[in-house]
GUVOLUM-912142 format. One record per residue (C-alpha): x, y negated, z negated. Coordinates in steps of 0.5 Angstrom, whole numbers. Layout:
// residues N
+-------+-------+-------+
!     X !     Y !     Z !
+-------+-------+-------+
!     X !     Y !     Z !
...
+-------+-------+-------+
This chain:
// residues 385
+-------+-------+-------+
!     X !     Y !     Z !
+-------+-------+-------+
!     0 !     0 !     0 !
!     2 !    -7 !     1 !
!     7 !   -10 !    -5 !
!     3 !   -16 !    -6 !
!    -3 !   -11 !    -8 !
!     2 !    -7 !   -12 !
!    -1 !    -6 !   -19 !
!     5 !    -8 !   -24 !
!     6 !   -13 !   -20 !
!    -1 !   -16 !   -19 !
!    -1 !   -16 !   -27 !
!     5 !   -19 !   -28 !
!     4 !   -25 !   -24 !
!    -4 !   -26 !   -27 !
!     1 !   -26 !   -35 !
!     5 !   -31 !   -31 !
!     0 !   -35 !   -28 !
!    -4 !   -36 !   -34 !
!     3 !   -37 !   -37 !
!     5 !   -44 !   -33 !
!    -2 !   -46 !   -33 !
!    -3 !   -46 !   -41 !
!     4 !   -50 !   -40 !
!     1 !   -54 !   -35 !
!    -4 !   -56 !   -39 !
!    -2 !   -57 !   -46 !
!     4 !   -62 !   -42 !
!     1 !   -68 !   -46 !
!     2 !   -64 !   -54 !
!     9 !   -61 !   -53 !
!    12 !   -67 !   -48 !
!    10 !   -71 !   -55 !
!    17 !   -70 !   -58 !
!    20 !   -71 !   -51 !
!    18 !   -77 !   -51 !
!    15 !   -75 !   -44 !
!     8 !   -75 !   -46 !
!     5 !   -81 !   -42 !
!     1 !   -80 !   -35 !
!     5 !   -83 !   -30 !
!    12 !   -79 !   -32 !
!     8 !   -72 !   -32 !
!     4 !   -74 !   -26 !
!    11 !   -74 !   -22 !
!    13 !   -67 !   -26 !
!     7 !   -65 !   -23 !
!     7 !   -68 !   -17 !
!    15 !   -67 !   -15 !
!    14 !   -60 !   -17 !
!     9 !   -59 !   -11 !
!    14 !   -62 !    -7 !
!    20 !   -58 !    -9 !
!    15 !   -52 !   -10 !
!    13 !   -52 !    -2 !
!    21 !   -54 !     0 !
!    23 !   -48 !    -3 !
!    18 !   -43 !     2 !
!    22 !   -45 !     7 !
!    30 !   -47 !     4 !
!    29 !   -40 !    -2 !
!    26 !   -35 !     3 !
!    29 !   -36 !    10 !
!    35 !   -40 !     8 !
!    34 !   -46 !    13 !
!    36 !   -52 !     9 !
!    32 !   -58 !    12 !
!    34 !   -65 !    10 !
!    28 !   -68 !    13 !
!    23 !   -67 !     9 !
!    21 !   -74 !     6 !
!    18 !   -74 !    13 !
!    12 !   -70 !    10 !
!    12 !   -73 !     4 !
!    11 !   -80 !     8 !
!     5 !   -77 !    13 !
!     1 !   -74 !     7 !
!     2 !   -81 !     3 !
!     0 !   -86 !    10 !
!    -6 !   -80 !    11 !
!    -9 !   -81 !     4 !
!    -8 !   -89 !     4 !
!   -12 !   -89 !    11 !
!   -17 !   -84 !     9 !
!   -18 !   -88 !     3 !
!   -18 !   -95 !     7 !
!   -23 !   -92 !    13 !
!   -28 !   -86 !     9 !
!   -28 !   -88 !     2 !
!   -24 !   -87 !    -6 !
!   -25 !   -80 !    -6 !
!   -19 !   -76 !    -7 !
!   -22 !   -70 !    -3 !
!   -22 !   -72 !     3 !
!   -15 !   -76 !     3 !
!   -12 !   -69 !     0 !
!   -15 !   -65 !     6 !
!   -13 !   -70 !    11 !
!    -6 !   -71 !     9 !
!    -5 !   -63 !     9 !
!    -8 !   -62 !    16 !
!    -3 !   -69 !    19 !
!     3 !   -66 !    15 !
!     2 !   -59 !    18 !
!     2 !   -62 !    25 !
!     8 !   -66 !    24 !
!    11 !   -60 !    22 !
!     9 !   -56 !    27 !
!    12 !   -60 !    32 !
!    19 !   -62 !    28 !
!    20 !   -55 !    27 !
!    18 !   -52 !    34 !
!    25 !   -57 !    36 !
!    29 !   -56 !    30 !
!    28 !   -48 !    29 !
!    31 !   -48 !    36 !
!    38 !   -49 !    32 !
!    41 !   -45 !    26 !
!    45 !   -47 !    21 !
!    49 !   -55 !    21 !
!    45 !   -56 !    26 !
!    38 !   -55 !    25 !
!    40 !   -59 !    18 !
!    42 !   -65 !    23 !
!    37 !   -64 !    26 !
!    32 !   -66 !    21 !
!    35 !   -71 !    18 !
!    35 !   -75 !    24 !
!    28 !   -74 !    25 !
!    27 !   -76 !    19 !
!    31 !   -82 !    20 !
!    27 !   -83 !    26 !
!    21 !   -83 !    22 !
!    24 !   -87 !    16 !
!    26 !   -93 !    22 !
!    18 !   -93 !    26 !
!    14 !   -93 !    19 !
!    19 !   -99 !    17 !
!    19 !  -103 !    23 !
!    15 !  -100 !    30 !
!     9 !   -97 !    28 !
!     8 !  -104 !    23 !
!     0 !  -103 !    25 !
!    -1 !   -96 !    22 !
!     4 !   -97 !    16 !
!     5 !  -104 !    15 !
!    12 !  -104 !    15 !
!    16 !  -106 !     9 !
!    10 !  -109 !     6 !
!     6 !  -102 !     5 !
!     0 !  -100 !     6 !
!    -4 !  -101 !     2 !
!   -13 !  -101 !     1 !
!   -16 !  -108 !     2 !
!   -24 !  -109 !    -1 !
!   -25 !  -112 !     6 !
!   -23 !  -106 !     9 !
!   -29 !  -100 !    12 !
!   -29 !   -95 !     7 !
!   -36 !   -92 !     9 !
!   -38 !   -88 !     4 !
!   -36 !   -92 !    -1 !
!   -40 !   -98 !     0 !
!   -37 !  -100 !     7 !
!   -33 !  -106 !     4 !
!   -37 !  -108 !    -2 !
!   -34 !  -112 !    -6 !
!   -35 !  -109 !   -12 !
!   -32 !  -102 !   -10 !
!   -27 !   -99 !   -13 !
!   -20 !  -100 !   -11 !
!   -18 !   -94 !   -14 !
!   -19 !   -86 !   -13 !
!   -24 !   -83 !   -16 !
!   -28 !   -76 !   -16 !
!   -34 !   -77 !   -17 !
!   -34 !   -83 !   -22 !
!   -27 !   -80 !   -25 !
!   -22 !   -85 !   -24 !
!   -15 !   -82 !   -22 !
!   -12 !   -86 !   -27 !
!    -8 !   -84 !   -33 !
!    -9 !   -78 !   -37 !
!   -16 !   -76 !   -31 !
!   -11 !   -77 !   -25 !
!    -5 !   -72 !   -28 !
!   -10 !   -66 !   -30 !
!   -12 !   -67 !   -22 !
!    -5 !   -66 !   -21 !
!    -3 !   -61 !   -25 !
!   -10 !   -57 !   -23 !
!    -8 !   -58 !   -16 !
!     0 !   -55 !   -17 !
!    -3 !   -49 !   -21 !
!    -7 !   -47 !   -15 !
!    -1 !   -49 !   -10 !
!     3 !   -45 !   -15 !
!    -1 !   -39 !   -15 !
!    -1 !   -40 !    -7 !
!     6 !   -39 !    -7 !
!     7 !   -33 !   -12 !
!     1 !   -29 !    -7 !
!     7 !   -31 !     0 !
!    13 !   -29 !    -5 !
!    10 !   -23 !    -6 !
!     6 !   -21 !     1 !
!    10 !   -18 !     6 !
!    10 !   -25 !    10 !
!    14 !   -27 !     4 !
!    19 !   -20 !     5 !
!    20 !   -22 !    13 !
!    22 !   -29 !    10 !
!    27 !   -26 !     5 !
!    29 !   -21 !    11 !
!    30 !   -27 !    16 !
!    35 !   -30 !    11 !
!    39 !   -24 !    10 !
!    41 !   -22 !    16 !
!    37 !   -26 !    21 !
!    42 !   -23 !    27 !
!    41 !   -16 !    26 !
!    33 !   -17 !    26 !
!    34 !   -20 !    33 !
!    38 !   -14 !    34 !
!    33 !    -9 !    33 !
!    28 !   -13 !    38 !
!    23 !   -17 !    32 !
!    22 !   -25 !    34 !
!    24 !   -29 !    28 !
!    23 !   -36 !    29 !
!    15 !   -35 !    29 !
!    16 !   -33 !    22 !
!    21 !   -38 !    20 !
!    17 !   -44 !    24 !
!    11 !   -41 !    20 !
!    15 !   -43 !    14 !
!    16 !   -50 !    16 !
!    11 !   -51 !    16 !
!     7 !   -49 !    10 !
!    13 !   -52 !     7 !
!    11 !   -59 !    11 !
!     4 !   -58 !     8 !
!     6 !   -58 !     1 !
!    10 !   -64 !     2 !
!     5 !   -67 !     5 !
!     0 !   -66 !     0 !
!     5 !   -69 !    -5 !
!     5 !   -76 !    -2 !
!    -2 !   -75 !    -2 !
!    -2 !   -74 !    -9 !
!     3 !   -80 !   -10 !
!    -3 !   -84 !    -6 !
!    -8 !   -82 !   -11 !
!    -5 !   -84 !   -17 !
!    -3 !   -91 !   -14 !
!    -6 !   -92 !    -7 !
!     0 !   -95 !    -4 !
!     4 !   -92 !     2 !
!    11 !   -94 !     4 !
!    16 !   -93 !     8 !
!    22 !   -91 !     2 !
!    18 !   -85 !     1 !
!    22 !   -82 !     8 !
!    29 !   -84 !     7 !
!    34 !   -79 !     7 !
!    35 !   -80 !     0 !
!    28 !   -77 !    -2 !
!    30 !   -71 !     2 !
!    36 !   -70 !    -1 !
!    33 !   -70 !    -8 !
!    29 !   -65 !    -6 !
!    35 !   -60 !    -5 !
!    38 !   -62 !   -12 !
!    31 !   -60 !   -15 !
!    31 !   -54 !   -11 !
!    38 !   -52 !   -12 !
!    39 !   -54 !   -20 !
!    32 !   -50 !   -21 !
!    34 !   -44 !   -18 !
!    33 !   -43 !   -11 !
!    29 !   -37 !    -8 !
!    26 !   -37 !   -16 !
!    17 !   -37 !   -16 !
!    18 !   -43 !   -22 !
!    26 !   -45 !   -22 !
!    25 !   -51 !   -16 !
!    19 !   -54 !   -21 !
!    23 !   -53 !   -27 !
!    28 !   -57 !   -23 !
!    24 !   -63 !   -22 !
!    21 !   -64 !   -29 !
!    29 !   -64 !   -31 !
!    30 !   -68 !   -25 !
!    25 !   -74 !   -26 !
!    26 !   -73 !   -34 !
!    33 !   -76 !   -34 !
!    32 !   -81 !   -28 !
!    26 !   -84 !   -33 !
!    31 !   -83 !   -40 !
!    38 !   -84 !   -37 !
!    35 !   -90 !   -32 !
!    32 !   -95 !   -38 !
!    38 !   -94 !   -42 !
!    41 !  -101 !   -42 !
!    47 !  -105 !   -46 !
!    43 !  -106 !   -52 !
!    41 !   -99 !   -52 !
!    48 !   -97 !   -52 !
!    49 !  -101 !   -57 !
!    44 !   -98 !   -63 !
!    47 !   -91 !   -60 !
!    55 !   -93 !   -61 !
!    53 !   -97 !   -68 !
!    58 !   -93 !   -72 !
!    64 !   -94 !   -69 !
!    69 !   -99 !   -70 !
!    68 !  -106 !   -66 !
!    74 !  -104 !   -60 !
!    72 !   -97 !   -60 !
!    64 !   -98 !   -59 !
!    66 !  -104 !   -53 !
!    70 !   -98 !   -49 !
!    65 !   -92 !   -51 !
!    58 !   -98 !   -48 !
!    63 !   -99 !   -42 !
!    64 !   -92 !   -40 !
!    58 !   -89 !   -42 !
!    55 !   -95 !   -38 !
!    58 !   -93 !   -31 !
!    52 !   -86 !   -32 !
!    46 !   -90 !   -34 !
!    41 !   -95 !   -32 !
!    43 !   -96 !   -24 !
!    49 !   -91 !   -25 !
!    45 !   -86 !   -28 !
!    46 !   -82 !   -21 !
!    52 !   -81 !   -23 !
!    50 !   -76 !   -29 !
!    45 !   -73 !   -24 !
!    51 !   -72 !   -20 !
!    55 !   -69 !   -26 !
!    50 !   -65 !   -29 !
!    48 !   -62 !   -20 !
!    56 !   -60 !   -21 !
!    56 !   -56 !   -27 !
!    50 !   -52 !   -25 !
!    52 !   -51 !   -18 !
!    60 !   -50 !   -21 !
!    58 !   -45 !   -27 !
!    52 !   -43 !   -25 !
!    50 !   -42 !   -18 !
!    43 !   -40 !   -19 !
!    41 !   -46 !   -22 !
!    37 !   -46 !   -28 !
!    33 !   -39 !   -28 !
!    40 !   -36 !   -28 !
!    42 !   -38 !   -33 !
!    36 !   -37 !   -38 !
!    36 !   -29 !   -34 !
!    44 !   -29 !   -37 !
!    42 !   -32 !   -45 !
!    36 !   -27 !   -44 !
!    40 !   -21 !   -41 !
!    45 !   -23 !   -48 !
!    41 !   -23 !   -53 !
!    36 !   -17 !   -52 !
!    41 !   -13 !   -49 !
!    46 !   -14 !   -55 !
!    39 !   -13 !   -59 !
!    38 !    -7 !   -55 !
!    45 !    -5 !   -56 !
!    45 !    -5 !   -65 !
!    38 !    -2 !   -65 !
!    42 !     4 !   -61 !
!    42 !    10 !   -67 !
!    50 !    10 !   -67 !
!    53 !    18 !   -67 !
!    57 !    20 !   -75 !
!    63 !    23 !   -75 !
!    61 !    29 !   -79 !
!    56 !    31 !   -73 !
!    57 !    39 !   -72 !
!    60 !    41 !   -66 !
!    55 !    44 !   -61 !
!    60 !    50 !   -60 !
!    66 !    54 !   -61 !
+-------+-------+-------+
């Protein structure tokens, strides 16, 4: 019978799904002593962790590393804000349409890119997200509004909203609920929930397993007369669609688009998160997200007065030195911790995170294994002359 419908493994991912969702859920108590708990930052926990969720569909599975994806994420975000502008503030529709329009986009990026392996398909990529970046930032002004962004206007149609009533809401609203605070991080987290079960049934399915094939040994595969590129350009675009979905829900909880979301720098960020998490892993990739946008929110509001409380103990010379060096890897330069922290996975634990959690989890119950192993005494009788 198929592996997905394998009963083990049907069990064992019911126990991790309910698992993730009762962590998703309860993000605003245990975050609390984080000091995470507030809507906007989980929001971006859970909307980056669809974003790096559905990039690793494609750079886990197959092994094809695009620097592009911030495309998608651009698509999604301009779709939902002229969903909004056109048809109304409801999140549904924008959530549809964005999906669909990223998937497109997808479909015709990939047809060309996949044409290349390697490097190659990687530089290719990137350039059309560059192209991309460079006509939503200055040719298409009419559609995206150039560097200003695009954003919803009372005078704009919004046909099932009122058709530009004056007094109609400016912010996306599901049925009265408004898509702001903590009501706009549970539609998130209810959205990743559903996704990440979407993307447990692909690991597990035999679509999933020729995707792990295709990354293995694609070569030998062509050898014996199966087509791989179909699976590989289904790949990309599923995982165009997740990023489409994440712009989307960008636009939802703050209904403005711009053209920075296409930058490559957005898709770079993606990779770390990947990578840093755990490629090919089911949670690793939204671990690293969460990790990602945890200390971009900590280490980016450190400033000089900051330092100063932390570094109070030390004699006056010492405390200017510490503030000066400490100061090169917070506020603006917290990159440069990002970059230290990518180093030291990447370095010492090439797996990312999952792996090492597997490597404390493999030393402590497999040492606790090993005491609980009845040792044999020395008086034991020999079993023969």
């Amino acid at each position: 019978m198929m592996n997905f419908l394998d009963k083990d493994n049907l069990q064992s991912d019911i126990v991790l799904i309910v698992i993730f969702t009762i962590a998703i859920l309860t993000m605003p108590i245990w975050l609390q002593p984080f000091g995470a708990a507030y809507p906007d930052l989980m929001q971006k926990f859970a909307i980056f962790g669809i974003f790096a969720t559905g990039f690793n569909i494609l750079f886990g599975l197959t092994g094809y590393l695009s620097f592009g994806h911030a495309a998608f994420l651009g698509v999604g975000s301009y779709t939902a804000v002229w969903s909004f502008k056109l048809l109304g503030m409801n999140p549904l529709p924008a959530l549809v349409l964005a999906v669909i329009a990223a998937g497109i986009f997808a479909l015709a990026i990939g047809y060309l890119s996949l044409r290349r392996t390697g490097i190659y398909f990687s530089i290719l990529t990137l350039a059309f997200a560059q192209m991309s970046y460079n006509l939503a930032y200055s040719v298409l002004t009419p559609i995206t509004n150039g560097e200003t962004g695009l954003r919803v206007l009372r005078s704009d149609p919004r046909i099932f909203d009122g058709n530009g009533s004056e007094t109609g809401p400016l912010v996306a609203n599901l049925f009265g609920i408004e898509m702001t605070g903590l009501s706009g991080f549970y539609f998130c987290a209810v959205v990743l929930i559903l996704v990440s079960w979407f993307a447990i049934m692909i690991f597990r399915s035999p679509f999933g397993l020729m995707l792990k094939a295709v990354k293995t040994n694609q070569n030998r595969m062509g050898y014996t007369g199966l087509n791989t590129r179909p699976y590989a350009l289904a790949a990309f675009i599923i995982s165009g669609m997740y990023a489409g979905l994440a712009g989307a829900l960008m636009c939802i909880t703050d209904p403005l688009a711009g053209a920075e979301r296409m930058q490559w720098t957005a898709s770079g960020e993606v990779v770390l998160m990947t990578i840093l998490g755990g490629a090919g892993t089911l949670m690793g990739p939204m671990l690293g997200a969460g990790l990602i946008k945890y200390f971009e929110n900590i280490f980016s509001s450190f400033n000089e007065s900051t330092l100063e409380s932390v570094f109070h103990f030390l004699p006056e010379g010492m405390r200017e030195a510490a503030i000066s060096v400490a100061g090169l890897f917070v506020g603006e330069g917290w990159h440069l911790t990002l970059g230290l922290m990518f180093m030291i996975v990447v370095i010492f634990l090439p797996g990312g995170i999952i792996e090492g959690l597997r490597r404390l989890a493999k030393a402590v119950f497999g040492r606790k294994r090993a005491d609980d192993t009845p040792q044999r005494g020395g008086d034991t009788a020999p079993t023969g002359h």
